[in-house]
C-alpha positions in Angstrom: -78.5 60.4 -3.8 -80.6 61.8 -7.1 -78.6 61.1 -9.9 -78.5 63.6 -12.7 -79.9 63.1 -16.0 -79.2 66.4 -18.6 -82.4 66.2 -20.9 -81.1 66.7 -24.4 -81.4 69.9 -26.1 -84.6 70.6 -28.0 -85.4 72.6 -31.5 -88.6 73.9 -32.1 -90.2 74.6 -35.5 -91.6 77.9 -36.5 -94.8 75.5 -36.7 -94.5 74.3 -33.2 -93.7 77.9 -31.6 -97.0 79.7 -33.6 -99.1 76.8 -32.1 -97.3 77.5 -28.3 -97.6 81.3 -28.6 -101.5 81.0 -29.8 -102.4 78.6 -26.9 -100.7 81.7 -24.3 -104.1 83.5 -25.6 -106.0 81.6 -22.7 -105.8 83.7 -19.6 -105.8 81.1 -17.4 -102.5 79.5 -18.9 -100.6 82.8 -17.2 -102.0 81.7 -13.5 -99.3 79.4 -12.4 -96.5 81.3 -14.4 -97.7 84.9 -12.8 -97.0 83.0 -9.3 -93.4 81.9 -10.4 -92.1 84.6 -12.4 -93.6 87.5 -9.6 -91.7 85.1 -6.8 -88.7 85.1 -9.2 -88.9 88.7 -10.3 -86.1 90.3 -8.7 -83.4 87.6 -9.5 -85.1 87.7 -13.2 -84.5 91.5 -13.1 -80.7 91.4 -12.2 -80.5 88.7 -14.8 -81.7 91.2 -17.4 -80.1 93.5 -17.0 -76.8 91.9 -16.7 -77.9 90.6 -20.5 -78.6 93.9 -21.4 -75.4 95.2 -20.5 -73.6 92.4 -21.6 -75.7 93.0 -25.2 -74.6 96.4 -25.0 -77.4 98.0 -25.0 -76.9 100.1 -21.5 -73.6 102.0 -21.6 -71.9 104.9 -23.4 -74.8 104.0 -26.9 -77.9 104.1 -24.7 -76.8 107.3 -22.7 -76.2 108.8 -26.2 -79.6 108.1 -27.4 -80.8 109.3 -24.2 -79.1 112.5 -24.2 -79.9 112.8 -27.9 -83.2 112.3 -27.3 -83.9 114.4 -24.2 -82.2 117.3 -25.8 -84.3 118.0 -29.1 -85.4 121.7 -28.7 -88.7 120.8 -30.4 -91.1 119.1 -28.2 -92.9 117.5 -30.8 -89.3 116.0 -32.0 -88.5 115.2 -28.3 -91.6 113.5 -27.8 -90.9 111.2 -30.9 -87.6 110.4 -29.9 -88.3 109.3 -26.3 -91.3 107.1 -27.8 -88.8 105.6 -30.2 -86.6 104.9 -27.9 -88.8 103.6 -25.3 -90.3 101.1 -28.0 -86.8 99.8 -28.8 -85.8 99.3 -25.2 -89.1 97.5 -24.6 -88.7 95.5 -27.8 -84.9 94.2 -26.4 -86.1 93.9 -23.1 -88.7 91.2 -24.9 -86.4 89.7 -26.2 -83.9 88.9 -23.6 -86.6 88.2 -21.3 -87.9 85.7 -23.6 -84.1 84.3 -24.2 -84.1 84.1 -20.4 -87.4 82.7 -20.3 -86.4 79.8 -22.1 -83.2 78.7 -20.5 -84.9 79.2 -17.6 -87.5 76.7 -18.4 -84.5 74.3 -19.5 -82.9 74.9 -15.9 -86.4 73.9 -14.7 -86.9 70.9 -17.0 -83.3 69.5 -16.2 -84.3 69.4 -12.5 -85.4 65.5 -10.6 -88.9 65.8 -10.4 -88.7 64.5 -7.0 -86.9 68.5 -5.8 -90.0 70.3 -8.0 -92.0 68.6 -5.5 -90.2 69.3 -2.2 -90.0 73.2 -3.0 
């Protein structure tokens, strides 16, 4: 039987995540992670959007924006407003997904090396 070991929780510095983020510049580090997360994808999807709803950003506010938004007479206006509004639900999406992102790589961190290698 594998005995269990929880790793203990990490911080990071704002130093240590501007060095991480600039080293995701070299396309190659996305090889490996494009496998994994496209193989994950719809479980990662369902997660998101439970957090956005959970986050309340679907429900009775979003439809409003989206009724707002869809209903401006001038299409210049209407235009502006869907742009807006698609920028702000790609900026939360972002943000959640990187939230998820890293518990999901705490999940994966906290699991016996010797079940990474049987998958």
């Amino acid at each position: 039987m594998i005995e269990e070991m929880a790793l203990p929780r990490r911080t990071y510095t704002a130093a240590e995540v501007d060095s991480a983020v600039a080293n995701l510049a070299d396309p190659e580090r996305f090889g490996h992670a494009t496998e994994i997360v496209t193989h994950a994808a719809p479980s990662l999807a369902g997660v998101l959007d439970r957090a956005l709803t959970e986050g309340g950003w679907y429900g009775d506010a979003h439809d409003e924006l989206l009724e707002r938004a869809s209903g401006e007479a001038d299409p210049t206006a209407r235009l502006a407003a869907l742009r807006a509004l698609i920028d702000e639900q790609t900026r939360v999406g972002m943000l959640v997904g990187v939230a998820v992102g890293f518990e999901l790589a705490s999940e994966l961190a906290a699991t016996p090396e010797t079940l990474k290698q049987e998958s």
